[in-house]
N, C-alpha and C positions, 0 to 999 in steps of 0.2 A: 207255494200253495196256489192253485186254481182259481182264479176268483170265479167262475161257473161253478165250481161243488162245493163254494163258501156261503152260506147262509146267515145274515148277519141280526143282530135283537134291533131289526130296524120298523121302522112306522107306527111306534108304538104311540098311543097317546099322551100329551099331557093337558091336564083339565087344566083350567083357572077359570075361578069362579070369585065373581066383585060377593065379598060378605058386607054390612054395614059391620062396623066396627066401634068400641068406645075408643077416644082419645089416648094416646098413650106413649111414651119416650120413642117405641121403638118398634117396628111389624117383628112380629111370632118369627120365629126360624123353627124352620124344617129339615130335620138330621136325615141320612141316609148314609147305608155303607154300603156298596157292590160290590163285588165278587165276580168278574169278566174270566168265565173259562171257556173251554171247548166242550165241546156235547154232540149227542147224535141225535137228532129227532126225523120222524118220516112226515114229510110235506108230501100233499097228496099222494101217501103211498109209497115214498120212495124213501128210504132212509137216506139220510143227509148229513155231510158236519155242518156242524151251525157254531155259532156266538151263544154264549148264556151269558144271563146278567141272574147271581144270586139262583143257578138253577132255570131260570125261567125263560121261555123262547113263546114270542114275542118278550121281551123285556118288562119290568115294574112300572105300574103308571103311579105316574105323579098327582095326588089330587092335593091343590092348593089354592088359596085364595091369593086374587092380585095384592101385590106389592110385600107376599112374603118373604121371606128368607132361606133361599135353598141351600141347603152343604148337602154335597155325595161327595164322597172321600171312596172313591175307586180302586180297588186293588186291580193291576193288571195280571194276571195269572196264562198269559198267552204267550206264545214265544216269539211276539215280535210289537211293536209298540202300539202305541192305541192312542186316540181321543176321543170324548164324546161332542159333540155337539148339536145345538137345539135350535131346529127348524123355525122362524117365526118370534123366538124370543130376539128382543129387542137390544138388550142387554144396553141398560142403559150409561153413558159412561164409562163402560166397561168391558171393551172391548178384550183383554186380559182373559177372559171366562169365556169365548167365542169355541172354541175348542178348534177349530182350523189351522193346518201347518202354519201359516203366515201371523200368527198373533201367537201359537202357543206350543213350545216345545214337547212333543209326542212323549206319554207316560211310557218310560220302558219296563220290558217283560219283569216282571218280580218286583215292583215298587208301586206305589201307590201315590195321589196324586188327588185334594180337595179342590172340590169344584165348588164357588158362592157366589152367588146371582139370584137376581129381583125380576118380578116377571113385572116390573113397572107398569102399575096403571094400565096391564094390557087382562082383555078377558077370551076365553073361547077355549078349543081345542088343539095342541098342538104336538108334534113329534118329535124325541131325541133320534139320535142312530150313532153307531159308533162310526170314524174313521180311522181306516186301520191297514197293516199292509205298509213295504215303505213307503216312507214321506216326504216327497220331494215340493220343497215351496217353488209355484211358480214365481217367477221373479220379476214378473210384469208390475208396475205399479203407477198408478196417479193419485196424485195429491190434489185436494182442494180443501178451500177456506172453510171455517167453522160458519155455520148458516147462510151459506150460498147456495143459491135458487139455480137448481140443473136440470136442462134435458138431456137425457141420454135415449140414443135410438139402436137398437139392436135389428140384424137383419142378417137372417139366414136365407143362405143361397144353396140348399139342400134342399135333397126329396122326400125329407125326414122333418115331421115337428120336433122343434128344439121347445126346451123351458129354462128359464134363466131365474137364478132368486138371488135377493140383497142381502147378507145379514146386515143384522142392528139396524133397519128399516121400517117403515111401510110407507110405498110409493104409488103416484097416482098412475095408473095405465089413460093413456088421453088417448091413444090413436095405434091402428095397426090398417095394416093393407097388403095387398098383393103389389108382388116387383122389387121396385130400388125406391129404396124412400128419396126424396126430394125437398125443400123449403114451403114448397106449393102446399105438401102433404099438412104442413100446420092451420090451415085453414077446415081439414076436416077432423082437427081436435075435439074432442069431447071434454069440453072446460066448465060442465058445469054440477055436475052429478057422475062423475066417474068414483069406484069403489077403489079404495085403500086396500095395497094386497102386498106381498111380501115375495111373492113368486108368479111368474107371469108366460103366455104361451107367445110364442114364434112360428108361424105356419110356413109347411115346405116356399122357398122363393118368394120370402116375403117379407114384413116391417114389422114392428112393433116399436112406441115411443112409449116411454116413461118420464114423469116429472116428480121433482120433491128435494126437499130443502135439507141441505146436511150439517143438521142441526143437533148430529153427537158425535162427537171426537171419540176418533181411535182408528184400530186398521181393520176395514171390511172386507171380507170376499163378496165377489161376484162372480157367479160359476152357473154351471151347465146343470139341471136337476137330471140329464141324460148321460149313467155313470159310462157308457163307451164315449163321449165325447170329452167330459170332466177329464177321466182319463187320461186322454191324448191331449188333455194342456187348456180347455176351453174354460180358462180363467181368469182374476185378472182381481187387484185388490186395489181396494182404495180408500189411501192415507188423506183423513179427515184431522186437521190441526185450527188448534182454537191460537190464536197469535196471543193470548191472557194468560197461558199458561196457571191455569187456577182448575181446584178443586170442585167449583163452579161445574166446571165443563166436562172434566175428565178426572179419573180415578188415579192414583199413584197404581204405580207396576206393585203387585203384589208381593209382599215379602216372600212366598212360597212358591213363586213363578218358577217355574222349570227353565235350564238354561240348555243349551247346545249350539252347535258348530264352534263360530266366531266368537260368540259373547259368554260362553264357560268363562270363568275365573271375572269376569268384571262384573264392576258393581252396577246399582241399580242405576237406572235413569234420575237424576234432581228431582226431589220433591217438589211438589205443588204447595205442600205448607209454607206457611209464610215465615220468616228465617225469626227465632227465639233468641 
């Protein structure tokens, strides 16, 4: 299938809104079931296949208060596999729910697949979208320590603005420029009121620096928000490990994880509970 005459239930919103709240055991959970089929809708006029979610192009929004409890239990009804995942959500912990090849085995056609995550302590507007199409995990990866302080600098040497996002983040943009970045360039950081953001620009032939403290365990993507470059591989994840091995930092692998390739038939990774 073409991905120019695929249309997908993407940029949809999701709300979160801080409610005050009474004291209580446990945050509210919020159920959902979707229904992922094929459809035709006309986008400006042009009839199109598209993605439904539940009938509906654009897709369902989510309205929820920070630190509820989301389950969508997704039927995939398409004939090839699918994930969702959610722009900006932090997921805390929880890397497990990220819905990208590299953290989570693609729901295939005719099965279904519960999605549960917290929009932790985070407030605003935000977007899911499906990923979908084969699934091939880039296999580039680096590893760093649980709350280690990093700058990482990004630089496009194209004629084309790139955009780059972190899941399970928000990073501080300090510095961007024209050229080849350099060590000099830290001197024209902006260290003292730079805005928290989750996805960030790169201008034709030019720099951009990010800082911020990787301070949740699990495996992150870091990708290209520009789906011809994503595409062709502009990616790269990064395995965030707490050396405590504790419930503290990081979630146990979920009982209902999806398995595939290599790790079909074996068991889960060691619990984090502590041995009974």
């Amino acid at each position: 299938m073409a991905t120019s005459t695929m249309r997908v239930a993407a940029g949809v919103l999701l709300v979160v809104s801080a409610l005050a709240t009474l004291a209580r055991a446990e945050d509210p959970y919020l159920f959902f079931e979707w229904k992922v089929t094929y459809g035709t809708r006309s986008l400006l006029g042009v009839p199109q296949k598209v993605i439904l979610i539940n009938g509906e192009f654009p897709g369902p929004r989510i309205n929820c208060s920070s630190n509820n409890n989301i389950v969508v239990n997704v039927f995939n009804q398409l004939d090839h596999p699918l994930l969702f995942t959610w722009n900006g959500m932090q997921h805390r912990k929880n890397s497990w729910m990220d819905g990208m090849p590299g953290t989570q085995c693609p729901i295939a056609p005719n099965t279904n697949f519960t999605y549960k995550w917290q929009p932790k302590d985070q407030i605003g507007s935000f977007f899911y979208f499906p990923v979908n199409g084969p699934l091939h995990v880039i296999p580039n990866v680096i590893t760093a320590e649980f709350r280690t302080f990093i700058e990482i600098v990004f630089e496009n040497p194209e004629k084309s603005i790139d955009s780059l996002h972190l899941d399970g983040y928000a990073f501080f943009g300090v510095g961007m420029g024209p050229g080849t970045w350099s060590p000099e360039m830290r001197k024209t950081y902006n260290l003292l009121d730079t805005v928290s953001r989750h996805t960030i620009q790169v201008y034709p032939r030019s720099w951009t620096a990010i800082m911020l403290t990787f301070d949740n365990a699990g495996m992150w993507s870091v990708r290209s928000n520009v789906w011809e470059r994503y595409y062709l591989g502009e990616q790269f994840y990064i395995s965030v490990i707490s050396p405590a091995r504790s419930l503290r930092d990081e979630y146990n692998m979920p009982d209902n994880a999806l398995r595939c390739g290599k790790v079909v038939g074996l068991p889960l990774p060691p619990s984090y509970a502590p041995a009974r």
